[in-house]
C-alpha positions in Angstrom: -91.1 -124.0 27.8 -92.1 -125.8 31.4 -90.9 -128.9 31.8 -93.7 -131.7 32.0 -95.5 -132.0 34.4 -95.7 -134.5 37.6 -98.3 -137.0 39.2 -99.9 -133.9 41.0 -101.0 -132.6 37.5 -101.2 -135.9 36.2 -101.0 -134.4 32.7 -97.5 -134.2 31.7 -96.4 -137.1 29.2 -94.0 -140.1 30.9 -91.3 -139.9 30.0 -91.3 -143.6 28.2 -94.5 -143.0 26.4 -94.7 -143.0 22.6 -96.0 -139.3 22.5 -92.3 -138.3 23.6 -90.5 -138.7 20.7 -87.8 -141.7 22.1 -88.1 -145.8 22.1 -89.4 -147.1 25.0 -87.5 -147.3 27.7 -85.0 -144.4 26.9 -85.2 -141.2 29.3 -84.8 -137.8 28.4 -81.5 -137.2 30.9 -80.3 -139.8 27.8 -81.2 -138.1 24.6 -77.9 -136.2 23.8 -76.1 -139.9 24.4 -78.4 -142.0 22.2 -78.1 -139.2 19.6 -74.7 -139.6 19.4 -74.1 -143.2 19.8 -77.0 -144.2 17.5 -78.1 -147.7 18.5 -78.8 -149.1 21.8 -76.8 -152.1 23.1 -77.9 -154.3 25.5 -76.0 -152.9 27.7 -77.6 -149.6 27.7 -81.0 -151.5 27.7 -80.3 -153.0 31.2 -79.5 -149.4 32.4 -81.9 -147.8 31.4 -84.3 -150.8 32.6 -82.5 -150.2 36.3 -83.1 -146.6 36.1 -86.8 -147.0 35.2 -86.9 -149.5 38.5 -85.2 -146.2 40.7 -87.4 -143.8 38.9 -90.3 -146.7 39.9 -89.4 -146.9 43.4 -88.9 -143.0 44.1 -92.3 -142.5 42.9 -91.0 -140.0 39.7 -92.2 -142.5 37.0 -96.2 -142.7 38.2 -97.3 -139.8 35.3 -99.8 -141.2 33.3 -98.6 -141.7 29.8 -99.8 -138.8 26.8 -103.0 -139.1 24.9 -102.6 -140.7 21.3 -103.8 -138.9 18.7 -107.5 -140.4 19.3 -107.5 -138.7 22.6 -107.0 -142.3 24.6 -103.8 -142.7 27.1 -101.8 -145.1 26.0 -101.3 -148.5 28.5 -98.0 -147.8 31.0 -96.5 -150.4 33.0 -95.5 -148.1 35.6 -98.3 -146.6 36.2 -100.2 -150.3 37.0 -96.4 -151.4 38.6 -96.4 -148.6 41.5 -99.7 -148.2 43.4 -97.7 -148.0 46.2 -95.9 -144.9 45.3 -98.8 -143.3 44.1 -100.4 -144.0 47.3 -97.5 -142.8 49.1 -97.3 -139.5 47.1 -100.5 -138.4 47.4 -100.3 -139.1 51.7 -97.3 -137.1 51.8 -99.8 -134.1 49.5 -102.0 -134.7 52.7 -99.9 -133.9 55.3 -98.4 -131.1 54.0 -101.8 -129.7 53.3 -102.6 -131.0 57.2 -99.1 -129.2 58.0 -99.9 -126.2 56.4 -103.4 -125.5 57.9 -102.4 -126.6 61.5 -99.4 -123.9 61.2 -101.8 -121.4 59.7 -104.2 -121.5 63.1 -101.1 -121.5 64.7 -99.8 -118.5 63.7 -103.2 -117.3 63.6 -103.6 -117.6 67.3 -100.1 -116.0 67.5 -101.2 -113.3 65.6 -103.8 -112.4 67.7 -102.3 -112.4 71.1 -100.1 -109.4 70.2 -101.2 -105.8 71.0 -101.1 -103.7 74.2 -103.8 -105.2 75.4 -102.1 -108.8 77.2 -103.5 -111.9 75.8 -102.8 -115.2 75.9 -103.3 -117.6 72.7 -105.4 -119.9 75.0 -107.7 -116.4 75.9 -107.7 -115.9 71.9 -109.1 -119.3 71.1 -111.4 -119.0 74.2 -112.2 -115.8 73.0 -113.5 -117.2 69.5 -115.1 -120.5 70.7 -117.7 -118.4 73.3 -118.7 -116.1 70.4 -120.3 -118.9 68.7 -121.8 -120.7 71.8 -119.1 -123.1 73.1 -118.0 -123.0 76.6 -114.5 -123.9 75.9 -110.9 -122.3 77.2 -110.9 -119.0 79.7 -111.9 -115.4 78.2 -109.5 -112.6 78.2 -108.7 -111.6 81.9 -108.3 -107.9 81.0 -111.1 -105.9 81.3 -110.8 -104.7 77.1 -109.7 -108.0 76.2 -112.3 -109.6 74.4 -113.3 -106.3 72.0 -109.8 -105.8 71.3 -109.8 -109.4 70.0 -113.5 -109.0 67.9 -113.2 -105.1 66.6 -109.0 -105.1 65.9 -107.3 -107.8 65.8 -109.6 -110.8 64.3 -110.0 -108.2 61.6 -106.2 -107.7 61.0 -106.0 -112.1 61.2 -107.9 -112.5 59.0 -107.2 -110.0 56.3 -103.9 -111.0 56.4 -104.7 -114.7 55.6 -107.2 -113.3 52.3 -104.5 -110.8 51.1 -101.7 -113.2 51.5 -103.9 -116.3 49.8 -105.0 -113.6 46.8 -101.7 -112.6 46.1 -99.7 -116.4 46.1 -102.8 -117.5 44.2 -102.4 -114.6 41.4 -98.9 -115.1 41.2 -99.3 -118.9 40.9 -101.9 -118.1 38.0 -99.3 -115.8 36.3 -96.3 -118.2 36.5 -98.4 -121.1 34.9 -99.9 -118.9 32.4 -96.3 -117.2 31.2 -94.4 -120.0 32.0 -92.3 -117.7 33.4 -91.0 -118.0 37.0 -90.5 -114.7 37.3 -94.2 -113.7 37.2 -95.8 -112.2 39.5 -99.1 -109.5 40.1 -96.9 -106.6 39.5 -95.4 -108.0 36.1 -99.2 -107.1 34.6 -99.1 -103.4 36.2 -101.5 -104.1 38.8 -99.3 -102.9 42.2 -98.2 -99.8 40.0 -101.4 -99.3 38.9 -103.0 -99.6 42.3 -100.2 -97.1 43.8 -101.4 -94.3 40.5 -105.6 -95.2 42.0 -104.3 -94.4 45.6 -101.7 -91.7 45.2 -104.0 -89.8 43.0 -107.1 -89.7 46.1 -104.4 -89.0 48.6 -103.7 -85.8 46.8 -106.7 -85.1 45.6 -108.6 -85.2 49.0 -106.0 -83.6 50.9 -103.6 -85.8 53.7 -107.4 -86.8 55.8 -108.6 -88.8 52.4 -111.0 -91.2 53.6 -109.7 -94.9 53.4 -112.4 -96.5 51.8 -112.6 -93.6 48.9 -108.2 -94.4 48.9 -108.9 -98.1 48.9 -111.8 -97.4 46.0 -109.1 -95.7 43.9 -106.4 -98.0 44.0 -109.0 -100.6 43.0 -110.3 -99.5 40.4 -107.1 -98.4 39.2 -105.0 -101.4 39.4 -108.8 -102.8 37.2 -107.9 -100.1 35.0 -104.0 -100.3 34.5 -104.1 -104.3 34.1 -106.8 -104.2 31.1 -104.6 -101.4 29.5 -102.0 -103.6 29.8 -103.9 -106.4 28.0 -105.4 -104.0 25.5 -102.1 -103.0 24.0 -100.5 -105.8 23.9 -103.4 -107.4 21.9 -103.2 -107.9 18.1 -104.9 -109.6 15.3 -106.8 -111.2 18.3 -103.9 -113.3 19.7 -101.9 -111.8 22.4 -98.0 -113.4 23.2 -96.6 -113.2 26.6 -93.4 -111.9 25.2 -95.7 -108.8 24.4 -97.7 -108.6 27.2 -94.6 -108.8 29.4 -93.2 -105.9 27.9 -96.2 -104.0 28.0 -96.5 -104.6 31.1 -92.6 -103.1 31.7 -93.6 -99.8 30.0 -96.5 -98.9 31.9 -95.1 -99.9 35.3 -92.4 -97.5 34.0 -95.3 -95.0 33.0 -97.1 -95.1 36.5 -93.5 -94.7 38.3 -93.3 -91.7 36.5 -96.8 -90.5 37.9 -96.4 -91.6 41.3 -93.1 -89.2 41.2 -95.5 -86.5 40.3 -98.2 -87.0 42.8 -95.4 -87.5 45.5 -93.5 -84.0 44.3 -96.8 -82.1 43.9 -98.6 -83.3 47.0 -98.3 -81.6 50.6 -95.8 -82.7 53.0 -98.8 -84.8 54.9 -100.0 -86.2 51.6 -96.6 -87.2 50.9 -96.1 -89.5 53.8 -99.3 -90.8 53.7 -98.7 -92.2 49.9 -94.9 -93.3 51.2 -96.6 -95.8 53.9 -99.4 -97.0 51.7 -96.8 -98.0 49.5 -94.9 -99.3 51.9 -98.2 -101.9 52.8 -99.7 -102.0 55.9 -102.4 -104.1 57.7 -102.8 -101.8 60.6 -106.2 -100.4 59.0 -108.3 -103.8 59.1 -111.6 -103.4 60.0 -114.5 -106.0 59.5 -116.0 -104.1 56.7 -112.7 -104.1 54.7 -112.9 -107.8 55.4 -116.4 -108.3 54.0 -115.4 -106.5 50.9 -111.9 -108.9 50.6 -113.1 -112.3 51.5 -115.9 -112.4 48.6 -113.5 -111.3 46.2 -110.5 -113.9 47.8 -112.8 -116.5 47.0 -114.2 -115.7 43.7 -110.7 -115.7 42.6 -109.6 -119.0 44.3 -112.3 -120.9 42.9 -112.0 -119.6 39.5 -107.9 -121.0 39.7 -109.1 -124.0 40.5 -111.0 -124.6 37.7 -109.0 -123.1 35.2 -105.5 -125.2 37.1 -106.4 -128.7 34.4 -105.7 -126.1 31.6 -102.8 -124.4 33.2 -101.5 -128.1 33.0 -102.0 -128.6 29.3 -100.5 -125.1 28.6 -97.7 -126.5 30.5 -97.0 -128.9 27.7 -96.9 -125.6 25.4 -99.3 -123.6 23.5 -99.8 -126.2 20.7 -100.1 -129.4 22.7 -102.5 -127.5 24.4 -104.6 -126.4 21.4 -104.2 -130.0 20.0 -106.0 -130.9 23.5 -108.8 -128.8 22.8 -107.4 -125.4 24.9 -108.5 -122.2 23.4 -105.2 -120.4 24.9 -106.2 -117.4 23.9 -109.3 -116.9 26.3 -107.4 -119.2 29.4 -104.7 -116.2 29.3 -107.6 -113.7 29.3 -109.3 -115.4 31.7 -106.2 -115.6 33.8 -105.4 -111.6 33.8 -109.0 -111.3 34.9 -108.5 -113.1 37.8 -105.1 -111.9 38.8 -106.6 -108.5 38.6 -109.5 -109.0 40.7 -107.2 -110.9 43.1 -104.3 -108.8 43.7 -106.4 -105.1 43.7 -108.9 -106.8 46.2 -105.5 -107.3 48.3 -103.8 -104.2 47.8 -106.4 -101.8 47.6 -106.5 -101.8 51.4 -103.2 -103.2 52.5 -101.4 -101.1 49.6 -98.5 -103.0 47.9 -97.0 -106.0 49.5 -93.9 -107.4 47.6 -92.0 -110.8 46.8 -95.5 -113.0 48.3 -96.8 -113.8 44.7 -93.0 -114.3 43.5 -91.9 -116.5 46.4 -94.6 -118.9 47.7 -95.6 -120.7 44.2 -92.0 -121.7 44.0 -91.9 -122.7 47.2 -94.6 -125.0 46.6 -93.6 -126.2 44.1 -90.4 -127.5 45.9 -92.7 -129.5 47.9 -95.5 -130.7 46.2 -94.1 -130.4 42.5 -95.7 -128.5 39.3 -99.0 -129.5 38.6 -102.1 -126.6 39.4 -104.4 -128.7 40.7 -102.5 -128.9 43.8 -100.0 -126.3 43.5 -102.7 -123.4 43.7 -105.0 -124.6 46.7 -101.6 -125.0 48.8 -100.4 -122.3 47.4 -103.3 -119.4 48.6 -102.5 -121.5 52.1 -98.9 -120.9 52.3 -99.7 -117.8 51.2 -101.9 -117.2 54.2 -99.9 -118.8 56.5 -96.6 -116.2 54.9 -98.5 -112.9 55.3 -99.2 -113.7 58.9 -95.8 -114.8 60.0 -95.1 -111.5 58.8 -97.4 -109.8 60.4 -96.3 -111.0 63.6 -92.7 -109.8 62.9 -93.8 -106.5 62.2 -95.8 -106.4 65.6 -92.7 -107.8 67.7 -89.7 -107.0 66.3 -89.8 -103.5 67.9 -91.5 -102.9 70.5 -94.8 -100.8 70.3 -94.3 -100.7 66.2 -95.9 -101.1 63.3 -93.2 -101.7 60.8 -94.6 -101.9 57.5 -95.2 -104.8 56.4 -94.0 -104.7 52.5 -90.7 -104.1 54.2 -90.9 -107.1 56.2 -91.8 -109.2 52.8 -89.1 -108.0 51.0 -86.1 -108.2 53.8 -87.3 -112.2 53.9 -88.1 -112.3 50.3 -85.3 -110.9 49.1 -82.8 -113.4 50.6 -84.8 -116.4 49.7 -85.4 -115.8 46.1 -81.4 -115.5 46.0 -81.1 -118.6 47.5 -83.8 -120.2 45.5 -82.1 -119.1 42.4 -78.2 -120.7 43.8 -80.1 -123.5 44.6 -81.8 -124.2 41.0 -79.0 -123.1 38.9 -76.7 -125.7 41.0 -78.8 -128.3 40.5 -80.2 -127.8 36.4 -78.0 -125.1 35.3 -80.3 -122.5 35.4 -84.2 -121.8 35.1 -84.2 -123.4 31.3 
């Protein structure tokens, strides 16, 4: 089970309160000591009193205290003891929102300014400002300039930053939802899926498949494969994540299988053409691929939002949460919905892009703590702001190359998670 949560969620039970199970006063670092000793000196009393006055002055102890059983929050001196470091919590939340968004137009800009055609960010940003009447920073000097910008690359920008926010956003969802850290969109079959939808059209139409018939199949497949997925692992209406996990497993397993087949039956044309759609690839923005993303993006995003306060309570386990008035078994529904819609709107014209839903929630999380209401907003930003850094490295690490951009994800993905997981097993002993 997750751990409870912090101030950002501002749902997880301090850890003095009487819902905890402990006497005032007594933290859960302590439990295995006060178990064994089986009275409290006052000794131990005046330590624990100092470590309530560090936990008070780090900020960690402003949770608000657990709901008695009438549904009322019982009285914490803490909480009315540390304004200040509630105050100080939430500013640092502000500027790493502020941090985030400023490196986001950054990169952006970046982004932008890389192609054949020279540009400089300043011509970008000019560029953008005169197409919506402001007379502000010098246009493109080369003669191509400014519809290379509008017709190529603001497409690619900004695809990038709605793929990149659907897929951390999903895999934020999915984590909260499984309690699993390990969650991501491909956990519920939708890449696999996706890669079956496009595969299948590739072969089908021959190696010249039109993209938006290629980008209709994967969509609809990844739909399809995900609510299979759910379907199966449903029964006597309740469905357990254990299950759904597994499920999940086989028919990723299943649509390996068929991929193998499309890739052995299909023409030698066909064949790459389903190898670099897999390998993900923004190099086929346009604006209409756009229009059909960013509606979609957002529908998702504003859905997580208002499901993160019952990703919270879930967080305290599945019958807290019903105690609280969560009906679990339509939030996880919900929750696959969304992921769903979310990560086949992103890879149905990208194709798969790995390690993004995995990597960013936890990174997140290392900054801004546990809690959904924050975690998933940052998260679809960091998410943004990750798929365009990579885009950029795919654009200039060779020159006059597209590498594909799933590879890019994965080479930097890869690493990190490693180091994620040395870093969290050295500091708790594991994931537990």
């Amino acid at each position: 089970m997750s751990e409870p949560l912090d101030p950002a969620g501002q749902l997880g039970p301090h850890p003095d309160s009487p819902g905890t199970g402990r006497p005032p006063g007594t933290h859960a670092a302590g439990d295995a000591g006060a178990s064994t000793t089986g009275a409290a000196s006052t000794t131990s009393g005046a330590a624990t009193a100092s470590a309530s006055e560090d936990q008070d002055s780090t900020g960690a102890g402003d949770q608000q205290s657990a709901p008695d059983s009438g549904g009322h929050a019982e009285s914490d001196p803490d909480v009315t003891r540390s304004p200040r470091a509630t105050r100080r919590r939430w500013s640092r939340t502000t500027l790493i929102f502020a941090g985030a968004l400023t490196g986001l137009v950054v990169l952006a800009l970046i982004s932008a300014a890389i192609g054949q055609v020279p540009t400089s960010p300043a011509e970008v940003a000019g560029a953008f400002l005169h197409r919506f009447g402001l007379d502000w920073g010098p246009m493109p000097a080369h003669p191509a300039g400014y519809v290379t910008l509008w017709e190529v690359r603001f497409p690619r920008v900004v695809l990038g930053m709605l793929v990149g926010a659907a897929l951390a956003t999903a895999g934020a969802l999915l984590q909260g939802v499984f309690a699993n850290p390990l969650a991501e969109p491909g956990v519920i079959g939708v890449s696999a899926g996706a890669a079956v939808g496009a595969g299948t059209v590739i072969v089908a139409g021959g190696a010249f498949a039109a993209a938006w018939s290629v980008a209709a199949g994967a969509f609809v497949a990844g739909l399809g494969t995900t609510l299979l997925v759910y379907l199966l692992s449903r029964s006597n209406g309740r469905t357990e994540v254990v299950t759904l996990v597994l499920t999940g497993v086989a028919i990723n397993a299943f649509a390996g299988g068929l991929i193998s087949f499309l890739l052995f039956s299909a023409s030698p044309a066909a064949r790459d053409q389903i190898v670099f759609w897999q390998m993900g690839s923004l190099n086929g923005a346009t604006w209409p691929s756009v229009n059909v993303v960013w509606p979609l993006t957002l529908i998702g995003l504003a859905a997580a939002i208002w499901m993160a306060p019952r990703l919270d309570l879930l967080a305290l386990g599945e019958s807290a949460a019903r105690h609280l008035g969560v009906d679990v078994e339509r939030l996880r529904r919900n929750v696959i919905v969304v992921v769903a819609v979310l990560a086949t709107a992103g890879v149905a014209f990208t194709g798969i892009i790995l390690f993004v839903g995995l990597i960013v929630p936890h990174l997140v999380r290392m900054l801004v703590g546990p809690g959904h209401r924050v975690l998933i907003p940052l998260s679809a930003i960091v998410g943004a702001v990750v798929l365009v850094a990579a885009d950029i490295g795919a654009r200039a690490l060779v020159h006059n190359a597209d590498l594909p951009l799933g590879m890019i994800t994965s080479l930097v993905g890869g690493p990190f998670f490693f180091w994620l997981l040395r870093r969290t097993r050295s500091r708790s002993g594991g994931w537990a």
